[in-house]
C-alpha positions as CSV (number, residue, x, y, z in Angstrom):
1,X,-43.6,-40.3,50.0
2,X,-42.3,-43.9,51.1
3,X,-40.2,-45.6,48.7
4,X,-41.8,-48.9,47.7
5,X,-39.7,-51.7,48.4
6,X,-39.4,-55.7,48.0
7,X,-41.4,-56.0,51.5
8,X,-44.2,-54.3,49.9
9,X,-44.6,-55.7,47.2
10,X,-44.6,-59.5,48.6
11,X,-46.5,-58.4,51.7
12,X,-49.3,-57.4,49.0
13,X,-49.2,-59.9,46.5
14,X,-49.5,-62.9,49.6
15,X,-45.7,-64.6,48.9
16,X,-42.6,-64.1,50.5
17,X,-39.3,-61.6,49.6
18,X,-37.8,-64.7,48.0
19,X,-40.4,-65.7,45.4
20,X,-40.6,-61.5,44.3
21,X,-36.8,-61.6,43.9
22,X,-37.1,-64.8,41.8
23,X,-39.7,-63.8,40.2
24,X,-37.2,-59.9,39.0
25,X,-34.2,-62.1,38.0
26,X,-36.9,-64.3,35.8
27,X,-36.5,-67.4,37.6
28,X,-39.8,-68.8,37.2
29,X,-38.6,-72.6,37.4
30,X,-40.6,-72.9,40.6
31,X,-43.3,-70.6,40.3
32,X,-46.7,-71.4,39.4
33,X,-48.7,-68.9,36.3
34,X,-50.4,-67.9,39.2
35,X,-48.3,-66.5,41.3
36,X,-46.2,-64.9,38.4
37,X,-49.5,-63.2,37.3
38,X,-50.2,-61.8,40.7
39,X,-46.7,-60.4,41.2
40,X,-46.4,-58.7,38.3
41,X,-50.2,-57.3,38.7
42,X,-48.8,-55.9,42.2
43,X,-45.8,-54.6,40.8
44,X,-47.7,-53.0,37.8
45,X,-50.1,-51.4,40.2
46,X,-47.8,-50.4,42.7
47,X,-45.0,-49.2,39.9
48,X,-42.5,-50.7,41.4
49,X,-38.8,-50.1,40.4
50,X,-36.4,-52.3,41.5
51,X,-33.0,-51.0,42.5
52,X,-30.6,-52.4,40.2
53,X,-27.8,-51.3,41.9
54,X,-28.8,-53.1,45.4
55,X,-29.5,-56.4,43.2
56,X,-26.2,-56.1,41.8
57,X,-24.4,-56.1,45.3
58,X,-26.5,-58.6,46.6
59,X,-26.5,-61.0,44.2
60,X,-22.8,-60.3,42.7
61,X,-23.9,-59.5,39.5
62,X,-24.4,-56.6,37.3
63,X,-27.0,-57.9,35.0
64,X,-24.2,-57.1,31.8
65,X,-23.1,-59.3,29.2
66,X,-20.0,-58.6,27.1
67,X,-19.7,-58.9,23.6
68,X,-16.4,-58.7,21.8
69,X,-16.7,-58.9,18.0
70,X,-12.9,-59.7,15.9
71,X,-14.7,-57.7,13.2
72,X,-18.3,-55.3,13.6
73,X,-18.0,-55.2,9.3
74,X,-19.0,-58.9,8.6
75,X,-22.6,-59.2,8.3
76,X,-22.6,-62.3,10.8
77,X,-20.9,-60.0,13.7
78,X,-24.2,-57.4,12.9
79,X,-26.9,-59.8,12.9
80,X,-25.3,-62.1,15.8
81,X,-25.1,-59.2,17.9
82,X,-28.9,-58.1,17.4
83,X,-30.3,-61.6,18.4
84,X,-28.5,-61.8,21.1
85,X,-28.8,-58.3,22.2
86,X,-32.5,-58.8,21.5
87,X,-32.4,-62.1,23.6
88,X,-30.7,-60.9,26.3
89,X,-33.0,-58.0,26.9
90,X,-35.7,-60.0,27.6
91,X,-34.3,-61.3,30.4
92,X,-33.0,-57.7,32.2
93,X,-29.5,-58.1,30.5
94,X,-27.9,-55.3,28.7
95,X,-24.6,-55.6,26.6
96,X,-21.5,-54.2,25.8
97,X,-20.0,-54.4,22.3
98,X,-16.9,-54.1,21.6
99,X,-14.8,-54.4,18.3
100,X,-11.6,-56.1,18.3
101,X,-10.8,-55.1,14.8
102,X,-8.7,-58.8,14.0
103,X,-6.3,-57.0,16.7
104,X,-5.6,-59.6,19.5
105,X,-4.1,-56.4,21.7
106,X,-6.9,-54.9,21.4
107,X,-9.1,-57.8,22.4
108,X,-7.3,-58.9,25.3
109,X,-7.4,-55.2,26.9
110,X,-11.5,-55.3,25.9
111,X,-11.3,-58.5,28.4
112,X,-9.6,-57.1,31.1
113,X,-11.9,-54.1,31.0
114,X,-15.1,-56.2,30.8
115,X,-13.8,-58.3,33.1
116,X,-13.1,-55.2,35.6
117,X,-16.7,-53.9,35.0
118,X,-17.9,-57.3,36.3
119,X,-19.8,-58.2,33.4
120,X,-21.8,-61.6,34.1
121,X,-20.1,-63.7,31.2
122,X,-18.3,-62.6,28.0
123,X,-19.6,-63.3,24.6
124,X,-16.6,-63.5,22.0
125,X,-15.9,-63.8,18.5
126,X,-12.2,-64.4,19.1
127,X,-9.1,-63.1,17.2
128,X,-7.2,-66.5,17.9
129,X,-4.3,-64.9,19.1
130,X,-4.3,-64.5,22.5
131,X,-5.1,-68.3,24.2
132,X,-3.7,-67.0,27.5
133,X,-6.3,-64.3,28.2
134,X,-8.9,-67.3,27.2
135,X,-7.8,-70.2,29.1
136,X,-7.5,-67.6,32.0
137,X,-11.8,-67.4,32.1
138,X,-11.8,-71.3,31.3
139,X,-10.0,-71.9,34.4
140,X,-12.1,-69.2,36.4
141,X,-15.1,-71.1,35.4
142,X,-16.1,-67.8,34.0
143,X,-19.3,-68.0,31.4
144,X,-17.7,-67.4,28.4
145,X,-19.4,-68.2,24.7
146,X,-17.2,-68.4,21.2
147,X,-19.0,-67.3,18.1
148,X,-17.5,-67.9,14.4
149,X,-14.3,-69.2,15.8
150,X,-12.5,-71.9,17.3
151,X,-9.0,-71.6,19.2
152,X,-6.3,-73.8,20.0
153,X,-6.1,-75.6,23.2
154,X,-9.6,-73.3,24.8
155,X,-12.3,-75.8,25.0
156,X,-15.6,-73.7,25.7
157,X,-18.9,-73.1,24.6
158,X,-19.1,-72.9,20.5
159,X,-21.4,-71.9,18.0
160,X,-20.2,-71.6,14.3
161,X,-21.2,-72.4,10.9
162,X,-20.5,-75.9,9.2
163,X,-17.8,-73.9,7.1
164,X,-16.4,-77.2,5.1
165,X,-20.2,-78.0,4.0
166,X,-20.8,-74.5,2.8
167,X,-17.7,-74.6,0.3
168,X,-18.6,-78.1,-0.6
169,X,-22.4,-76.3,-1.4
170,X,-21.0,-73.4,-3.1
171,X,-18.4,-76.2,-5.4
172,X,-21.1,-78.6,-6.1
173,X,-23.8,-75.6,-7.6
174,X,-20.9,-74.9,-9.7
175,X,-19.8,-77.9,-10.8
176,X,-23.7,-79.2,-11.7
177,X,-23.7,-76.2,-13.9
178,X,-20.7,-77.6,-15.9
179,X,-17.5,-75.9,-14.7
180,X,-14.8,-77.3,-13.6
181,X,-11.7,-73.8,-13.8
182,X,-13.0,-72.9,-10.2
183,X,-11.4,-70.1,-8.1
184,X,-11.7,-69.4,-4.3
185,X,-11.4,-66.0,-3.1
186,X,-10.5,-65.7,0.8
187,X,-9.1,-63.7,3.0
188,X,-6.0,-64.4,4.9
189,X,-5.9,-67.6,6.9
190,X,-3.6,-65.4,9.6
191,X,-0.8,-67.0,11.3
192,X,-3.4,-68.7,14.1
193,X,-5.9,-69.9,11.0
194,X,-8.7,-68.3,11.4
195,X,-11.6,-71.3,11.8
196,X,-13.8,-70.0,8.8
197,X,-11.2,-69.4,6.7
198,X,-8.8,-72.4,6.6
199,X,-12.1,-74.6,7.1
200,X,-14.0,-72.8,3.6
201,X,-10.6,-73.5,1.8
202,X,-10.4,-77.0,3.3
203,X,-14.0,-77.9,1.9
204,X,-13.6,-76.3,-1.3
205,X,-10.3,-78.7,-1.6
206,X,-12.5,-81.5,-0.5
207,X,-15.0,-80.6,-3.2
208,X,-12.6,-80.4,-6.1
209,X,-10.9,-83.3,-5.5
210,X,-14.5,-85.8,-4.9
211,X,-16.0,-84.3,-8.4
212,X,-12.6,-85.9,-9.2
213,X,-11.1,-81.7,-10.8
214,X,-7.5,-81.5,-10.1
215,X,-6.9,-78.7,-8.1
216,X,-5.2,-75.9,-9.0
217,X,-3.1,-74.2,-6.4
218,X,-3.3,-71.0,-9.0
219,X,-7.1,-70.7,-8.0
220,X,-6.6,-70.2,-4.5
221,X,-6.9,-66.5,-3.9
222,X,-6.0,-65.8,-0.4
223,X,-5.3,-62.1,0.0
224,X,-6.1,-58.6,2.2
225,X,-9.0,-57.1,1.3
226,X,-6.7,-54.5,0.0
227,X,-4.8,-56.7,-2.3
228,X,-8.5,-58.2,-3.7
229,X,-8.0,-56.6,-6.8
230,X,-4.8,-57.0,-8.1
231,X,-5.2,-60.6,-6.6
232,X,-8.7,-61.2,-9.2
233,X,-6.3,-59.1,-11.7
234,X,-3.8,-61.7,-11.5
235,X,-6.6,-64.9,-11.4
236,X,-8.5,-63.6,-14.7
237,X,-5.1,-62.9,-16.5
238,X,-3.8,-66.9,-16.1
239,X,-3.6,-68.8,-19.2
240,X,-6.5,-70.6,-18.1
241,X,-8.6,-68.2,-16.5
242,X,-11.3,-69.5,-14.0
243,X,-14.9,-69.6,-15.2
244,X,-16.4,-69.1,-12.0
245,X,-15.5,-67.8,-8.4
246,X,-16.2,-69.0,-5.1
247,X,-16.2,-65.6,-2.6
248,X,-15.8,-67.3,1.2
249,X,-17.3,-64.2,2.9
250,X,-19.1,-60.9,2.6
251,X,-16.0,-59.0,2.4
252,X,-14.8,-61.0,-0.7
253,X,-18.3,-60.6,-2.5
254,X,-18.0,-57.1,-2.2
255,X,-14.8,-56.9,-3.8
256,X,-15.3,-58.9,-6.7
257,X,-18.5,-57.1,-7.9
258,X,-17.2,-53.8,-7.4
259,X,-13.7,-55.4,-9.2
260,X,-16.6,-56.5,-11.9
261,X,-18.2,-53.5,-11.9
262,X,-15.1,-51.2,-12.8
263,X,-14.0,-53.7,-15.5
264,X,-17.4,-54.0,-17.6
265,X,-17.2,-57.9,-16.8
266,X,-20.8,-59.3,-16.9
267,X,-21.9,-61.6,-14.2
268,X,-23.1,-64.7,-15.4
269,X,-22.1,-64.2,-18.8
270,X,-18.2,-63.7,-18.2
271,X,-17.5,-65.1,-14.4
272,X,-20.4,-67.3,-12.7
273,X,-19.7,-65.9,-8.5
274,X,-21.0,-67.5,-5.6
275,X,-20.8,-66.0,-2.3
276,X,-20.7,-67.6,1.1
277,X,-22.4,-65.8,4.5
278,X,-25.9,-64.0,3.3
279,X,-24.8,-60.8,2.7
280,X,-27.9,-58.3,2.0
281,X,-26.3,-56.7,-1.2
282,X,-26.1,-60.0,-2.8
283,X,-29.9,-59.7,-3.1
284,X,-29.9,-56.6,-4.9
285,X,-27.4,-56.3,-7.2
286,X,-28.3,-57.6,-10.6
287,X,-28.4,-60.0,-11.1
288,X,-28.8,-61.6,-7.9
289,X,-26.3,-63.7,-6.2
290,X,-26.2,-66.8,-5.6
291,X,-25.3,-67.0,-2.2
292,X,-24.8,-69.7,0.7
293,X,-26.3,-68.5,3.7
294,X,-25.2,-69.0,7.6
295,X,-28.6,-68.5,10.3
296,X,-26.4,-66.3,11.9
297,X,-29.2,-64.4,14.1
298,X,-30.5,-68.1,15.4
299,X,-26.4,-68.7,15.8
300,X,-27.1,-65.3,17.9
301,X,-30.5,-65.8,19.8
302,X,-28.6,-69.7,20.6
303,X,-25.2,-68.1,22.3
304,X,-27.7,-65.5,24.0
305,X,-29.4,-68.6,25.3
306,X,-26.0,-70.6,26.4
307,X,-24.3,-67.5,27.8
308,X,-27.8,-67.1,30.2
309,X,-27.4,-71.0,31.3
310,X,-23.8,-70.7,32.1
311,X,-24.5,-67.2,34.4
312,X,-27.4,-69.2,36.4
313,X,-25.4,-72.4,36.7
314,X,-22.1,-71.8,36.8
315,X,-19.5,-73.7,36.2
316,X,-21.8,-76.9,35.5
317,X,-22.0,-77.1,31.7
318,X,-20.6,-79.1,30.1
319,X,-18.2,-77.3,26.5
320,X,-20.0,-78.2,23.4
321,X,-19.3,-76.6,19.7
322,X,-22.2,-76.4,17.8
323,X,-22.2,-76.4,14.5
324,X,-24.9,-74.9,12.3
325,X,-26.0,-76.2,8.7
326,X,-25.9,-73.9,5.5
327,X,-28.5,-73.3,3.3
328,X,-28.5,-72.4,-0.9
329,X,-30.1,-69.0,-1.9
330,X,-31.1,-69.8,-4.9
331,X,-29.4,-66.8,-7.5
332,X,-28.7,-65.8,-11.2
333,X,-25.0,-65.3,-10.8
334,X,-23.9,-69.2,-12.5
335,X,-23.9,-69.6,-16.1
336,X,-24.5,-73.6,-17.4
337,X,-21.7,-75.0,-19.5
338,X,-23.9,-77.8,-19.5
């Protein structure tokens, strides 16, 4: 039996080989309903399967996206990378994830790799540690997408979260509910300040210091995940212990109710918590947590969006970050002093 090809199916649906290859790399700019209805009515009928491969050489592309995630744990990385893998798919792209694990070494081999498989652009939610391997695809013109995180001196496309406004939400619910001994509970900034991180700390500074609350250095909890506990041991044992906690990620949340958990202490009644990024558990421990939530899957379905515009037109965009407004989810995990 013949295999079908391109010819046939634009020597049956009336248009040319060009308009049935724009119409398999969905580039229906040009094309009216019409003529997108009848090709895909010949191709149904016909069963038509592209080879994939042949595009590829043709066109130079592989029809693959790279995703490189600093860390697959943090609820953002999970649900960024399912709007955008769900995104891309509709337009014939499939993805490779990878996970970094906050190790730049690891990251910059993932690039080279990518790179060598000749993935279309590279989606990255960067360690901050290796500039070089980045401005390397700047210069290239390469499509290439940051998520979460900013880095020094690489000016690309951005998406992340309005971090300082989220700590300055998180401060303020506190403060309305009459307390002023307020804690922050981070990870490590890292020795290339990792954009959340420094920026969260930054707005909770902000925040204390406009509701006129002198800030005490003592309150800023900035450890590993591994030190969390002793670090809250330490925080709850001061003089004057903080009423209430501020937790600047999902990671941090986690540890402070299972460090609550193991030491009886009774959330709101004890220690009022607020969590930042909109962490799943944080609606079903009891009582719920307040929480102070990122759109991380439209921040996904977005960079699936920019990534596809930089493939088509390379080289022609024009770097923008984009920053993304928090939202309150509305808990039970404040007690008023009021």
């Amino acid at each position: 039996m013949k295999k079908l090809t391109i010819d046939d199916v634009a020597q049956k649906a009336g248009v040319s080989k060009s308009t049935v290859s724009q119409f398999l790399n969905k580039r229906f700019k040009y094309m009216s309903e019409a003529t997108k209805n009848r090709i895909e009515a010949v191709i149904e009928e016909l069963n038509y399967q592209p080879n994939g491969l042949a595009r590829s050489l043709k066109q130079n592309r592989t029809h693959m996206v790279g995703i490189i995630v600093a860390n697959i744990d943090y609820t953002l990385s999970i649900q960024c990378i399912r709007a955008i893998e769900n995104e891309l798919q509709h337009h014939g792209i499939q993805v490779i994830i990878c996970n970094a694990d906050e190790n730049a070494e690891k990251e910059s081999k993932y690039v080279e790799t990518l790179i060598a498989r000749q993935v279309d652009g590279l989606i990255i939610f960067p360690t901050g540690n290796n500039p070089s391997a980045y401005s390397k695809l700047v210069e290239a013109d390469f499509p290439l997408v940051f998520m979460d995180r900013l880095v020094d001196g690489i000016t690309t496309q951005s998406l992340l979260l309005d971090n300082e406004m989220a700590a300055k939400i998180g401060v303020g619910q506190l403060i309305q509910q009459g307390h002023e001994r307020i804690a922050l509970v981070s990870l490590p900034i890292g020795e290339h300040a990792i954009t959340p991180r420094k920026e969260r700390i930054s707005g909770y500074k902000k925040a204390m210091e406009e509701a006129g609350i002198t800030l005490r250095e003592e309150y800023i909890c900035s450890v590993s995940k591994e030190e969390l506990a002793s670090g809250l041991e330490h925080l709850l044992a001061l003089p004057e212990p903080p009423t209430a906690l501020l937790a600047t990620n999902d990671i941090t949340l986690a540890e402070i109710l299972k460090y609550a958990n193991r030491n009886a202490i009774s959330i709101p009644e004890q220690l009022s918590v607020i969590g930042i990024d909109d962490a799943e558990f944080a609606q079903i421990y009891n009582p719920v947590i307040t929480t102070i939530r990122q759109p991380a899957y439209e921040m996904g379905m977005q960079a699936a969006k920019i990534i596809l515009s930089c493939i088509e037109d390379k080289g022609a965009s024009v770097p923008i970050t984009y920053r993304f407004p928090p939202t309150l989810q509305q808990g039970q995990s404040v007690k008023s002093y009021k």
